[in-house]
C-alpha positions as CSV (number, residue, x, y, z in Angstrom):
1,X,0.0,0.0,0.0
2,X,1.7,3.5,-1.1
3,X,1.3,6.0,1.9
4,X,-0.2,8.8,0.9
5,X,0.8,12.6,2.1
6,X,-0.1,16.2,2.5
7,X,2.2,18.6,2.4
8,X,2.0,21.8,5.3
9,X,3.6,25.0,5.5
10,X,4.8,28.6,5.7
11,X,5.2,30.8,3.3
12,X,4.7,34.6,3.3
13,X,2.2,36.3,0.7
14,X,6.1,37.7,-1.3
15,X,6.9,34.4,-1.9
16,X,3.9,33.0,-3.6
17,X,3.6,36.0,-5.6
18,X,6.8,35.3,-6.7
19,X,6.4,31.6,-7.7
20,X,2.8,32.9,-9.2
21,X,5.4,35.5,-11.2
22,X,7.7,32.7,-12.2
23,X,5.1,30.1,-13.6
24,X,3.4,33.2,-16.1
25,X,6.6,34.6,-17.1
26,X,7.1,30.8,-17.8
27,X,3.7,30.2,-19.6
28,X,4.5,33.5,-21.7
29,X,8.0,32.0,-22.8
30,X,5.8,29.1,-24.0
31,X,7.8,26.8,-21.6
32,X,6.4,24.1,-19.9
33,X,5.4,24.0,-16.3
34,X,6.1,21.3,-14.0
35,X,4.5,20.3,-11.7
36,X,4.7,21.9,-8.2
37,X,4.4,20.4,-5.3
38,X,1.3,20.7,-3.6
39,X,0.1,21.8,0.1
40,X,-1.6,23.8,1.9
41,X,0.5,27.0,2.8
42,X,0.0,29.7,5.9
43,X,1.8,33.1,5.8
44,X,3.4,32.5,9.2
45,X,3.1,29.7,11.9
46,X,1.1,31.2,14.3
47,X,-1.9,31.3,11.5
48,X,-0.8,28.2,11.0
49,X,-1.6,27.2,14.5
50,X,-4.9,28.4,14.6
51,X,-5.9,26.3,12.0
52,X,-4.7,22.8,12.8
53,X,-5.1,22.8,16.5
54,X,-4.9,19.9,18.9
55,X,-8.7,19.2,18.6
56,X,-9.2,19.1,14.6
57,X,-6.3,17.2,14.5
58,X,-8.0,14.5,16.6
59,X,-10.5,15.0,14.5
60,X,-8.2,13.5,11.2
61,X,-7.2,11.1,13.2
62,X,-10.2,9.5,14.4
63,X,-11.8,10.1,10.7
64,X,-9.1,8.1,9.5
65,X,-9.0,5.2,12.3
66,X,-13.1,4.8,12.4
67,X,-14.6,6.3,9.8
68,X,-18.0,7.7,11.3
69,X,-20.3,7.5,8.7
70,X,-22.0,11.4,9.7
71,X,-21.0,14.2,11.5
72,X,-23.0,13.3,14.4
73,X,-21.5,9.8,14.7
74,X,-18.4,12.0,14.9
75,X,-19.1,14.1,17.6
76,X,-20.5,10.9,19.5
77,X,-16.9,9.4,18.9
78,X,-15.7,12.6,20.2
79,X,-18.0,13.1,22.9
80,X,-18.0,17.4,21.8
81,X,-21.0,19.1,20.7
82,X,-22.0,17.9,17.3
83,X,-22.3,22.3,16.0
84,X,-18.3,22.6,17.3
85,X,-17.3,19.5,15.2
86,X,-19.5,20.6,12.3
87,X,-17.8,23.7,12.1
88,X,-14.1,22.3,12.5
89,X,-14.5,19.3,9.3
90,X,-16.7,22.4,7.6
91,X,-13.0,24.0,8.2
92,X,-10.6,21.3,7.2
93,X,-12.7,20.3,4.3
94,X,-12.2,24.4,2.9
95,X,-8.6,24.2,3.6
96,X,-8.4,20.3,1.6
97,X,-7.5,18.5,4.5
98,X,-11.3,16.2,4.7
99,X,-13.2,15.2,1.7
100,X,-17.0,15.2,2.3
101,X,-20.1,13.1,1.0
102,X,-23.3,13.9,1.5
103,X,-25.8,11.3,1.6
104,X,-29.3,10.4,1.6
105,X,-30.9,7.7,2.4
106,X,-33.9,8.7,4.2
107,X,-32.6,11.2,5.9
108,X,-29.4,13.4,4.7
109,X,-25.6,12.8,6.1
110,X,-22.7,14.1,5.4
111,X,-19.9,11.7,5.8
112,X,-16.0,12.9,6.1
113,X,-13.1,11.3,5.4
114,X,-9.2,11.5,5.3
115,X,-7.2,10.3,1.7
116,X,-4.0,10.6,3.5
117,X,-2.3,9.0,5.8
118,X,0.6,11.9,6.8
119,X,1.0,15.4,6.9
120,X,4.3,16.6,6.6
121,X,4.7,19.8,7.8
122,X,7.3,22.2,6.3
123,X,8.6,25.2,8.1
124,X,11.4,26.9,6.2
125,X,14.5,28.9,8.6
């Protein structure tokens, strides 16, 4: 089984400008882009932080070990409120981190889960 992983990191709003800059100067040469590597990027690590805090990381990893098939069976797993854990995969899914399907079979559910199995984090010096 190949292990799968997401890429983390820092990187201030000058330097992806600058790698945005690169790739169209690039594309207006007619050269070929390669591919980049892909992640999700904060401009500094205590936005970082914020985002991927001790309790939605719990959350990854418990999507990943059970896989709850809703939200609410989520929460239950958790034993948090079921609005708090809404609005944290609501989070991680914008940010890439949790895929989500929504479901209906009688009644509608929205079931998360994780494609990876690490994040590597990145943090440049």
């Amino acid at each position: 089984m190949r292990v799968k992983n997401v890429t983390i990191g820092i990187k201030s709003v000058e330097e992806m400008i600058d790698e945005a800059k690169g790739v169209m100067k690039s594309l207006e040469r007619g050269k070929k882009v390669g591919k980049r590597k892909a992640g999700i990027y904060f401009e500094n690590l205590e936005t970082m932080r914020k985002a991927i805090t001790i309790e939605r990381l719990k959350i990854l990893k418990v999507i990943k070990a059970e896989h709850p098939e809703s939200i609410y069976r989520l929460a239950k797993i958790l034993n948090r409120n079921l609005k708090n854990v809404s609005d944290d995969v609501h989070y991680l899914a914008d940010l890439g981190l949790i895929e989500l399907e929504k479901t209906k079979n009688g009644r509608e559910k929205t079931t998360p889960t994780v494609n990876y199995d690490k994040i590597l984090l990145e943090i440049p010096v």
